[in-house]
C-alpha positions as CSV (number, residue, x, y, z in Angstrom):
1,X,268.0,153.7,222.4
2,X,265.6,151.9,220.2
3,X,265.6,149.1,218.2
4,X,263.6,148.5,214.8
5,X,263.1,145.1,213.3
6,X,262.4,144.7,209.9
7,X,260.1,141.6,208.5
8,X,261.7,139.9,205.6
9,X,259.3,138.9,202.8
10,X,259.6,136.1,200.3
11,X,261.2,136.6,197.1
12,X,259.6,136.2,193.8
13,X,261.4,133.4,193.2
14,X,260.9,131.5,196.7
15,X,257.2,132.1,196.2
16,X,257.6,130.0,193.3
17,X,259.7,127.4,194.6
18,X,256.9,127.2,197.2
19,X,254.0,126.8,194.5
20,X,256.0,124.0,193.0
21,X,256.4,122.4,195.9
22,X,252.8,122.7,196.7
23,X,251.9,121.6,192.9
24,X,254.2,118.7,193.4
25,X,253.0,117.4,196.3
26,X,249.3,117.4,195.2
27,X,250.4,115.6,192.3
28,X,251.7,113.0,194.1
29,X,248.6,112.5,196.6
30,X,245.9,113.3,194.3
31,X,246.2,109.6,193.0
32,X,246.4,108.4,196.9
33,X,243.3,110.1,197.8
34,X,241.0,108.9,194.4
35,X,242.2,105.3,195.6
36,X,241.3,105.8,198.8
37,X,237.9,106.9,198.0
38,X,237.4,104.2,195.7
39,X,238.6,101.6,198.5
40,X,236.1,103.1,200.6
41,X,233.3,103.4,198.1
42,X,234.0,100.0,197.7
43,X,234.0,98.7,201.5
44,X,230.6,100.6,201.0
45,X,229.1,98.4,198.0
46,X,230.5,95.3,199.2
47,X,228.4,96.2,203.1
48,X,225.7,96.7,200.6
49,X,225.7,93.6,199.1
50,X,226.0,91.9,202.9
51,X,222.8,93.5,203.5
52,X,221.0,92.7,200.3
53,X,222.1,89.0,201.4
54,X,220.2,89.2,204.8
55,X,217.6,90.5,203.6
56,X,217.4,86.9,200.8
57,X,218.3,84.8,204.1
58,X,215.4,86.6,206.1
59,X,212.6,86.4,203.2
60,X,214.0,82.7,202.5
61,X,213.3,81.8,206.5
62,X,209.2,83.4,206.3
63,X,209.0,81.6,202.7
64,X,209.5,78.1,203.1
65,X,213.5,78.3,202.8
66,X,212.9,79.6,198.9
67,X,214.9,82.2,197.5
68,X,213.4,85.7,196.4
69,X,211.7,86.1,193.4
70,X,213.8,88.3,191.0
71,X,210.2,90.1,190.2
72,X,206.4,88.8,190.0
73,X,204.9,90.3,186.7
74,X,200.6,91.4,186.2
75,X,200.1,93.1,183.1
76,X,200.1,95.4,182.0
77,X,201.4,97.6,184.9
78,X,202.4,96.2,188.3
79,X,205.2,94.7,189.1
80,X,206.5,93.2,192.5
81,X,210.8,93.6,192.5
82,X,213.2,93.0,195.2
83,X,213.6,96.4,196.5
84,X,210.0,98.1,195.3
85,X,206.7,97.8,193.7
86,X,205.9,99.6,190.3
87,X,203.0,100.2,189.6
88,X,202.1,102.6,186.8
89,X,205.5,104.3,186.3
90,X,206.0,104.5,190.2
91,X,208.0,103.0,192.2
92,X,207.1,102.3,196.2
93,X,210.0,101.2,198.0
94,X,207.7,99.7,200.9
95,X,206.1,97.3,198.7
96,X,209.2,95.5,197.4
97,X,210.1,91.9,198.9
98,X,212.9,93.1,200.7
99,X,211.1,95.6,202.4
100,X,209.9,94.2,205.5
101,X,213.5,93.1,206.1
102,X,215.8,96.2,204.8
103,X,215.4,99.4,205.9
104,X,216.7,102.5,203.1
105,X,216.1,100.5,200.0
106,X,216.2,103.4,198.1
107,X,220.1,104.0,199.1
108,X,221.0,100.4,199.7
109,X,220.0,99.4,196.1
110,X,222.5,101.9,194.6
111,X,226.4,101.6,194.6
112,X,228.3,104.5,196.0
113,X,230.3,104.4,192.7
114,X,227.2,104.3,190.6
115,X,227.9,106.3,187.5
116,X,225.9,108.1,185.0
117,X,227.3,105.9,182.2
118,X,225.0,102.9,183.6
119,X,221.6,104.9,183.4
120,X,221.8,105.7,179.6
121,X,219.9,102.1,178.0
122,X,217.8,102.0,175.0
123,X,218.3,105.8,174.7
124,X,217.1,106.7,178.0
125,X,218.8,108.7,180.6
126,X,217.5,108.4,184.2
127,X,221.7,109.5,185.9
128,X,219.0,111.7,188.3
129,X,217.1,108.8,189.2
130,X,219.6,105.5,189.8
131,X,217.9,102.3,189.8
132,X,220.2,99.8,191.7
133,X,223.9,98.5,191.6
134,X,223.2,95.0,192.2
135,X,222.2,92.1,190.6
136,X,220.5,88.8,191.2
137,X,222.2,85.5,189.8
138,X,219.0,84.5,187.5
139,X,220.0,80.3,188.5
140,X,219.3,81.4,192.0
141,X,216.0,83.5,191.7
142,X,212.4,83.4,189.9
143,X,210.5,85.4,188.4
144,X,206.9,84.9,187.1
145,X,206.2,87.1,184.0
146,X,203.9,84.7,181.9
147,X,204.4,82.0,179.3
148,X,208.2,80.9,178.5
149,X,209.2,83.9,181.2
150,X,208.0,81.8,183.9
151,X,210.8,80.0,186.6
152,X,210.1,78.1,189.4
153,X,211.3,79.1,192.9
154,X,214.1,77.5,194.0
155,X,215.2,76.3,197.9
156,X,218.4,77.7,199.0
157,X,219.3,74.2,200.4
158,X,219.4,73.2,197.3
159,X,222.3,74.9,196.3
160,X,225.5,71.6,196.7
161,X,227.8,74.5,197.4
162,X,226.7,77.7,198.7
163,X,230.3,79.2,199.7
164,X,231.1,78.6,195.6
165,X,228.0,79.7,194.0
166,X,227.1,83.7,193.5
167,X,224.2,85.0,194.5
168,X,224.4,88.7,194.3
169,X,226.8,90.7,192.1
170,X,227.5,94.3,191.4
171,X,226.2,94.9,187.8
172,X,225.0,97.4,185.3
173,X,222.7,99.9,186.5
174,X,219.8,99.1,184.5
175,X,220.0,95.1,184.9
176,X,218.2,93.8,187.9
177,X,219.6,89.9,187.3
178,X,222.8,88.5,185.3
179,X,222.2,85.6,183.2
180,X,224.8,82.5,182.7
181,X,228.0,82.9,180.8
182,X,226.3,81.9,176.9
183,X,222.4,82.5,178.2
184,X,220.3,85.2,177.0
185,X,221.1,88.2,176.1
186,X,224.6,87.2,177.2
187,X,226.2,89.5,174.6
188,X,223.3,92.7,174.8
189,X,224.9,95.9,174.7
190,X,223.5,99.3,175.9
191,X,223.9,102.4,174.1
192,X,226.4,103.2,176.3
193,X,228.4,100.2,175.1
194,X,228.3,98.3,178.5
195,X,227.1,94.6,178.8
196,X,223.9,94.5,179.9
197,X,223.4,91.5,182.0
198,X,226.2,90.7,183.1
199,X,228.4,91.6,186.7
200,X,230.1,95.1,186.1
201,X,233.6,95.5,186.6
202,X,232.6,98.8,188.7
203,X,236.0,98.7,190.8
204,X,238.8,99.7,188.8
205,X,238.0,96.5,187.0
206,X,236.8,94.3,190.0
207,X,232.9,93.1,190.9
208,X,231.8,92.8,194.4
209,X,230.4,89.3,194.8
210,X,228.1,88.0,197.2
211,X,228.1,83.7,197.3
212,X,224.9,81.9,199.2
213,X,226.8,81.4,202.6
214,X,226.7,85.3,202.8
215,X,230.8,85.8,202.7
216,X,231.5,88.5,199.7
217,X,234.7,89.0,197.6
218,X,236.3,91.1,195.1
219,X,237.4,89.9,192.1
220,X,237.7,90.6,188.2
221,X,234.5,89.5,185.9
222,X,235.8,86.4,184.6
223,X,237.1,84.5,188.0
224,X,233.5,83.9,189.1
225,X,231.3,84.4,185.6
226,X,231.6,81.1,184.4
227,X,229.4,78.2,185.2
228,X,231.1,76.8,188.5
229,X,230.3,79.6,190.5
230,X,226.7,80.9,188.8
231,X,225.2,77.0,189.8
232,X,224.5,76.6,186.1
233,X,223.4,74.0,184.9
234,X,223.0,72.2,188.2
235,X,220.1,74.3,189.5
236,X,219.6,76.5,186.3
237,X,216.4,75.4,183.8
């Protein structure tokens, strides 16, 4: 005697309940996963930043204890920066001053939560070609350019309190330094309507901060923008 079975299938209507479900539940993690990835994207930037920091302590041990120059200026078309050389519209990333201390300049200069918004300046749009994610804190660093554009090195040992005074920030894609709350260009906005010079609140509204004793944090804008932390006008000029 033989026996048949016969598979059930699902309804119309349980297939529906099971789509909900389904919607429902993706609903409810997509915002758990984006703030995930931005926690990690962050971790990311912040290990960045460590790095960039190193590579400031290493140059500052071969260079006399001085800090990096922010960039070293020969008209009309070279240019020594922190993580390359231009020269004539190029860019060499073994030529910068971080180079013989940081290897992958090209990826450790950019923030993984870079975003096209920060490349559009005066017009321009380079969103294929990021720049960098970080900034120097223009009290800490020199640059020679000529004329009034000239500052002198400075010694990190001369900084009173290293573990309270930034040296590295996240910031606009296009600005290589910040400047003091009230210095120049303070108030500059890009086409794109961002602050130029200034950290960026890249985080979900935090900056990654990195102080001269090499320990980072994340904070909003304003907790470390103001003149207690950027060593201004103690070591500013």
């Amino acid at each position: 005697m033989s026996h048949r079975t016969h598979s059930r299938g699902f309804t119309l209507i349980e297939l529906l309940v099971v789509i909900a479900i389904i919607a429902v539940l993706a609903a409810l993690l997509t915002p758990s996963l984006r703030t995930a990835r931005e926690a990690a994207r962050k971790t990311v930037c912040l290990s960045n930043l460590h790095q960039i920091g190193v590579g400031a302590l290493l140059y500052a041990n071969e260079h006399e204890a001085y800090a990096p120059y922010r960039h070293t200026y020969v008209w009309p078309n070279d240019a020594k920066m922190q993580f390359w050389r231009w020269q004539s519209g190029v860019r060499n990333y073994q030529e910068g001053f971080f180079s013989p201390y940081i290897s992958s300049l090209d990826k450790l200069s950019v923030c993984p939560s870079h975003t096209k918004i920060e490349d559009v300046y005066y017009g321009n749009p380079v969103s294929t070609d990021p720049q960098y994610s970080y900034a120097l804190n223009l009290a800490m660093g020199s640059w020679v350019g000529g004329g009034s554009f000239t500052l002198p090195p400075l010694k990190e040992a001369n900084v009173e309190q290293p573990s309270r005074t930034v040296y590295y920030s996240d910031s606009f894609g296009r600005s290589p330094y910040f400047h003091w709350p009230g210095g120049p260009w303070c108030c500059f906005k890009t086409d794109a309507g961002v602050l130029a010079f200034q950290p960026y609140p890249r985080h979900k509204g935090k900056v990654n901060w990195l102080f001269v004793d090499g320990h980072g944090e994340s904070s909003e804008r304003d907790t470390y923008y103001v003149p207690e932390f950027l060593g201004w006008p103690s070591i500013g000029s």
